[in-house]
OpenMM code with the backbone's topology and positions (N, CA, C; nanometers):
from openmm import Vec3, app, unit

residues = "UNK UNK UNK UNK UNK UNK UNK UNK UNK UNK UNK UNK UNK UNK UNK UNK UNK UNK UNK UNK UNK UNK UNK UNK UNK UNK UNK UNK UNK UNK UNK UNK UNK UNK UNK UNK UNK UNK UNK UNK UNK UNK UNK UNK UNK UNK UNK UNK UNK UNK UNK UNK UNK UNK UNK UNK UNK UNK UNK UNK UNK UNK UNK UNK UNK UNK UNK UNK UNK UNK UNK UNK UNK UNK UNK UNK UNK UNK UNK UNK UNK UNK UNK UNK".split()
positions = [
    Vec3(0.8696, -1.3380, 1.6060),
    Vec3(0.8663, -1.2481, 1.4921),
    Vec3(0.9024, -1.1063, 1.5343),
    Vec3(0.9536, -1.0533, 1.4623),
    Vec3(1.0068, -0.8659, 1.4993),
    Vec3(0.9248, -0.8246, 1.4017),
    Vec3(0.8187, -0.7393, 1.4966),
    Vec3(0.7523, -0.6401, 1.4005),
    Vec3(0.7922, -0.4950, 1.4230),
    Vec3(0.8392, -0.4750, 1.2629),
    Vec3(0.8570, -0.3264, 1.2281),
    Vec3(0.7700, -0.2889, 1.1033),
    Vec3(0.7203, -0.1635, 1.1959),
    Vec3(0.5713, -0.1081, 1.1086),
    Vec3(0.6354, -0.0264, 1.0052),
    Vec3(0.7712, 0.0220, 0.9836),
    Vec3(0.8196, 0.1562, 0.9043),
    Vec3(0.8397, 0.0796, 0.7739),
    Vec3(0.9485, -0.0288, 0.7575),
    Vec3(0.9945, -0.0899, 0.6771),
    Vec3(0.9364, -0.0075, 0.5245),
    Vec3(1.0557, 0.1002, 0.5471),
    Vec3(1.0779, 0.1567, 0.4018),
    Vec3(1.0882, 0.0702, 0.2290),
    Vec3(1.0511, 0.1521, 0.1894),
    Vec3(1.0605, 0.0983, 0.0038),
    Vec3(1.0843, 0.2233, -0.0898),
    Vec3(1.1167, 0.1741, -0.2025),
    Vec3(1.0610, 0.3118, -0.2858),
    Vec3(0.9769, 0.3770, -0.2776),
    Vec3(0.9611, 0.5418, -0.3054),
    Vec3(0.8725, 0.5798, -0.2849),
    Vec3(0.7530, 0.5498, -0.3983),
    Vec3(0.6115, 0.5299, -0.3784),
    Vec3(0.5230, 0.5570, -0.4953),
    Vec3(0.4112, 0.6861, -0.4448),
    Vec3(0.3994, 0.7416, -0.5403),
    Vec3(0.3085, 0.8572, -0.5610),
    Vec3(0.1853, 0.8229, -0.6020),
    Vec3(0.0555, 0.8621, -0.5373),
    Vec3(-0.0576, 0.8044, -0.5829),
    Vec3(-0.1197, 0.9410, -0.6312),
    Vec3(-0.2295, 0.9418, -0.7180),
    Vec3(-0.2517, 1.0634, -0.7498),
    Vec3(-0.4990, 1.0057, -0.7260),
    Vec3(-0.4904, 1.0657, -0.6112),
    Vec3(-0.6103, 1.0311, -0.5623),
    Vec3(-0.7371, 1.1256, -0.6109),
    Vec3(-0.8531, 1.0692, -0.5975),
    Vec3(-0.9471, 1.1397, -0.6525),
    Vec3(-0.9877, 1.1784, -0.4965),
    Vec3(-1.0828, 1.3674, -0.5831),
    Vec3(-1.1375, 1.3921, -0.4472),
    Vec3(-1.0386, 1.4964, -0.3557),
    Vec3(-1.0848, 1.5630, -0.2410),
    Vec3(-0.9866, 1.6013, -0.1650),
    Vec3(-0.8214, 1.5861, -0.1332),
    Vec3(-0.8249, 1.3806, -0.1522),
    Vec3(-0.6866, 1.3618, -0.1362),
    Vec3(-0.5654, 1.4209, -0.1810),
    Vec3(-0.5868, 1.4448, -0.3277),
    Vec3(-0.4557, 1.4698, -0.4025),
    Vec3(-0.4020, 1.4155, -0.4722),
    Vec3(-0.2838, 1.4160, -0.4526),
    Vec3(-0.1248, 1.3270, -0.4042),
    Vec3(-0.1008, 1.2922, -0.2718),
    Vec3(-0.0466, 1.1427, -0.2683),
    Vec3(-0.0102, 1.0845, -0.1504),
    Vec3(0.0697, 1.0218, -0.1751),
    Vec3(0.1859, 1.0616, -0.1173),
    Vec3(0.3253, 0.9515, -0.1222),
    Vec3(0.3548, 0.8796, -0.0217),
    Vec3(0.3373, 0.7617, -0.0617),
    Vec3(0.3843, 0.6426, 0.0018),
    Vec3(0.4604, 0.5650, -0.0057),
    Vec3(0.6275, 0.5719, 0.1029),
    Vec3(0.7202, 0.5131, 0.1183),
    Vec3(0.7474, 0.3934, 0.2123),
    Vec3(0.6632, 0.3193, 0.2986),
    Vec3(0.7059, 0.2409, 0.3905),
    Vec3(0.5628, 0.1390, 0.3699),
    Vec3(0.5796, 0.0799, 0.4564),
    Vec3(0.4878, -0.0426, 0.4591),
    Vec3(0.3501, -0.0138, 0.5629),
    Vec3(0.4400, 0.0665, 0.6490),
    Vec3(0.2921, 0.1363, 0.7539),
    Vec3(0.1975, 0.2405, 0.6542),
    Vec3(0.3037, 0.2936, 0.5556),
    Vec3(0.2228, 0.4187, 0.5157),
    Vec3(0.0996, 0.3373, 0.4006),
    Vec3(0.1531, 0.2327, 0.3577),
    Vec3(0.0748, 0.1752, 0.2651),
    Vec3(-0.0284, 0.1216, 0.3205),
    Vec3(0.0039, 0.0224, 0.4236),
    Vec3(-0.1009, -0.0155, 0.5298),
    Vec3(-0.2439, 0.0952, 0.5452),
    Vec3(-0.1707, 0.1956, 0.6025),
    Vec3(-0.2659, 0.3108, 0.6246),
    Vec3(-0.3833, 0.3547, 0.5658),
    Vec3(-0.2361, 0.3826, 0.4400),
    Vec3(-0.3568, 0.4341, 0.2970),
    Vec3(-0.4754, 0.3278, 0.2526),
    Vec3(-0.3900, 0.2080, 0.2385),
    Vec3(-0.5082, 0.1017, 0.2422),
    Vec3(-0.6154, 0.1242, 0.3110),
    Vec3(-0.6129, 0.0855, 0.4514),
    Vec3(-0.7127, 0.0679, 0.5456),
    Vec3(-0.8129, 0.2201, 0.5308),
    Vec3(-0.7798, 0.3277, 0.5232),
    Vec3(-0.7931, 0.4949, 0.5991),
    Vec3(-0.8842, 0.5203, 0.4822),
    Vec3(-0.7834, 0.5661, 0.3535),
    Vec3(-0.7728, 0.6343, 0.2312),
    Vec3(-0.8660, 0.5463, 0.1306),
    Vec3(-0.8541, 0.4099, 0.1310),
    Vec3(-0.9011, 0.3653, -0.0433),
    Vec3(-1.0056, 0.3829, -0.0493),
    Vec3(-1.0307, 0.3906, -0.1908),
    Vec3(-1.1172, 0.3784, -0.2308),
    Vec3(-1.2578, 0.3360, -0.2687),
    Vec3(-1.1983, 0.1505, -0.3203),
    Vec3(-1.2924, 0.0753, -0.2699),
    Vec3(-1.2117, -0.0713, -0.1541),
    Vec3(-1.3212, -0.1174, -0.0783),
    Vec3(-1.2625, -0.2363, 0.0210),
    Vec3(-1.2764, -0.3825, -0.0604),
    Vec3(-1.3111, -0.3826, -0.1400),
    Vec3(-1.3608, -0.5622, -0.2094),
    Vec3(-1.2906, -0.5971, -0.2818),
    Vec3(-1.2265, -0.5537, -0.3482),
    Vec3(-1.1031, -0.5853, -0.4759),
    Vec3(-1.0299, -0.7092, -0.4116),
    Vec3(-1.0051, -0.8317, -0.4732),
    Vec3(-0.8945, -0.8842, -0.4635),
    Vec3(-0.7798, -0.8849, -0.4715),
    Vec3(-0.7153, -0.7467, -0.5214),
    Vec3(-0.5687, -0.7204, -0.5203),
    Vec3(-0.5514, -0.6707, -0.4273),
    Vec3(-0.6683, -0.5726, -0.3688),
    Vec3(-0.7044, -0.4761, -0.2346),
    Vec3(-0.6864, -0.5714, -0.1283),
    Vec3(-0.7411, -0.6381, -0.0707),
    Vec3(-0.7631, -0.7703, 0.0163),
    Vec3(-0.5885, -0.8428, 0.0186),
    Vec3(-0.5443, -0.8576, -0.0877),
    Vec3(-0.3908, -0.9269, -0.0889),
    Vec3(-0.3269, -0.8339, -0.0673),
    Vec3(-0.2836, -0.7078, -0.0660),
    Vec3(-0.2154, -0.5933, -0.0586),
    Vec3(-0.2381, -0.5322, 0.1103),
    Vec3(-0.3351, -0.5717, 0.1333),
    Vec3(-0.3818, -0.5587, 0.3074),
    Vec3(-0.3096, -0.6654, 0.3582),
    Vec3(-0.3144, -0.7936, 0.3280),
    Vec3(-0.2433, -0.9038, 0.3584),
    Vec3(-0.0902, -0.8838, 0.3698),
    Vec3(-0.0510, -0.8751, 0.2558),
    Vec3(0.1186, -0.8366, 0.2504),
    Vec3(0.1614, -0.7374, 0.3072),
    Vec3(0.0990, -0.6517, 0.3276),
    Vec3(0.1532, -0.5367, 0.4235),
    Vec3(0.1457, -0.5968, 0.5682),
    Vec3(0.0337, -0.6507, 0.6025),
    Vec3(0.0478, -0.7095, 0.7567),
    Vec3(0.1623, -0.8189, 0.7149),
    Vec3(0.1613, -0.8737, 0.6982),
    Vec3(0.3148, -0.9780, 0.6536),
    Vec3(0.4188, -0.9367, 0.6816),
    Vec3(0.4556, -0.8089, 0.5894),
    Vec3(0.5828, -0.7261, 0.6418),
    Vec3(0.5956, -0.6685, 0.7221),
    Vec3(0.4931, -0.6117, 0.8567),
    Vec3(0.4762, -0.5366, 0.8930),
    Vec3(0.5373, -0.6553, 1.0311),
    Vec3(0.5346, -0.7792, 1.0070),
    Vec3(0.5608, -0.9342, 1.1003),
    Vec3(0.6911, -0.9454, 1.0780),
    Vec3(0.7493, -0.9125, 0.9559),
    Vec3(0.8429, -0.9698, 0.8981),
    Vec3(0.8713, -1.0850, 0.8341),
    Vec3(0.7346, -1.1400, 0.7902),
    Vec3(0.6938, -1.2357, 0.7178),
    Vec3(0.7636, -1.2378, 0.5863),
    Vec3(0.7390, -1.1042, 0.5060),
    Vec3(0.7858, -1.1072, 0.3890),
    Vec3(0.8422, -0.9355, 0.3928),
    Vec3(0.9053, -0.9228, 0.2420),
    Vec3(1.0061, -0.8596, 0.2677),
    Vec3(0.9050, -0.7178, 0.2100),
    Vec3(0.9576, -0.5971, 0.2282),
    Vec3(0.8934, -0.4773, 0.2254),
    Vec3(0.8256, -0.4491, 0.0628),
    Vec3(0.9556, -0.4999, -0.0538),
    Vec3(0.9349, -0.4689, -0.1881),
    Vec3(0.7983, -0.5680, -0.2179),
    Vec3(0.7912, -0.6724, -0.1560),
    Vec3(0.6808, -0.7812, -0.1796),
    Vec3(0.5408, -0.6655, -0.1714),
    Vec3(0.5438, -0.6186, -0.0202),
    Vec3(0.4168, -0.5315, -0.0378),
    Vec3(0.4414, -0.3847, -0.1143),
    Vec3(0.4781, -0.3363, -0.1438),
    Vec3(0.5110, -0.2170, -0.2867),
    Vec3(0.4340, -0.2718, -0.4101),
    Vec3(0.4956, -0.3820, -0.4148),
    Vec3(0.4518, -0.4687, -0.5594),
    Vec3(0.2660, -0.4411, -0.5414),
    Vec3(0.2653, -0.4879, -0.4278),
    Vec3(0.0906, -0.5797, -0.3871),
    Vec3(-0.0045, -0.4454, -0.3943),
    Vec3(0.0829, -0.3246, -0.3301),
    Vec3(0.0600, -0.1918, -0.3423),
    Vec3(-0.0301, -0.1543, -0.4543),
    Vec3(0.0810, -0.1453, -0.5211),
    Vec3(0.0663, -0.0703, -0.6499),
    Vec3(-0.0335, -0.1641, -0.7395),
    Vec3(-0.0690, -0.3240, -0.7689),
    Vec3(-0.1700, -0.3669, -0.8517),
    Vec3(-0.2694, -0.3411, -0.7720),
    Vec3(-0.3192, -0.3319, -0.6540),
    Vec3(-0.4224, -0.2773, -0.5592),
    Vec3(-0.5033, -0.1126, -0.6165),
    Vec3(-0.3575, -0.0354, -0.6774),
    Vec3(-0.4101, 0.0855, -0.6908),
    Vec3(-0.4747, 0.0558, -0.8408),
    Vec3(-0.4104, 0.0235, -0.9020),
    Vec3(-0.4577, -0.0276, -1.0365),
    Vec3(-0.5779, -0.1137, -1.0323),
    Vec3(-0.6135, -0.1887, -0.9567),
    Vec3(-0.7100, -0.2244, -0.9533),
    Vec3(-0.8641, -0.1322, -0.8888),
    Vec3(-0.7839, -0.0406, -0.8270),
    Vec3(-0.8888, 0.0533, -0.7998),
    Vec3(-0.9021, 0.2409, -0.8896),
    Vec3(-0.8448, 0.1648, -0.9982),
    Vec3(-0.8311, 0.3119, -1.0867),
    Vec3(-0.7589, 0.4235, -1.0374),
    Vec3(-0.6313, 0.3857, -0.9286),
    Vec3(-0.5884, 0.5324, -0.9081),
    Vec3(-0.4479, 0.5361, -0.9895),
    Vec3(-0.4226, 0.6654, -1.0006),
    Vec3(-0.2845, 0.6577, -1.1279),
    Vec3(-0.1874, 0.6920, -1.0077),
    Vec3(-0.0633, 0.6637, -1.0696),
    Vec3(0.0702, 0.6241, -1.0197),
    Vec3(0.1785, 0.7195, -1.0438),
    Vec3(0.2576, 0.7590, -1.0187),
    Vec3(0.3568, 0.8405, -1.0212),
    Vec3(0.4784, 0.7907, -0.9245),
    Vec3(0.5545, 0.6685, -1.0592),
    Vec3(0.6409, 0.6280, -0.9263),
    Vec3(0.7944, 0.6641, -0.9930),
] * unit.nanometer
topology = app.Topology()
chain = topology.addChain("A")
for resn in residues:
    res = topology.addResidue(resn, chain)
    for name in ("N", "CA", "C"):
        topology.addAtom(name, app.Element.getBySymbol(name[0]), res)
């Protein structure tokens, strides 16, 4: 497997509660990140699959837009708004 942690996508804009801000996130590491670092909450099942698909792509398992997708119902599932 070739792992590449960058594997760019569109960008999405998260608009975070709290100190955060705005956080734009373009690649699959950055989503990874925000996941793991940044969220909100850890238990969500879109949260949990969106951690998944990012390690996936991050293998080259699956393709980068797969985790964007997984991304973004993750944020929605954790009430953060979108700006994409």
């Amino acid at each position: 497997m070739n792992r590449d942690t960058l594997q760019p996508f569109s960008a999405v804009t998260l608009v975070m509660g709290g100190t955060d801000g705005y956080r734009r996130v373009n690649s699959v590491r950055e989503a990874a990140e925000t996941l793991l670092e940044h969220w909100p909450i850890e238990d969500g099942e879109e949260y949990v699959t969106a951690v998944r698909i990012c390690l996936d792509a991050m293998m080259g398992v699956t393709c980068p837009e797969a985790a964007r997708e997984a991304f973004i119902k993750a944020a929605k599932e954790a009430g953060i708004s979108l700006l994409q």
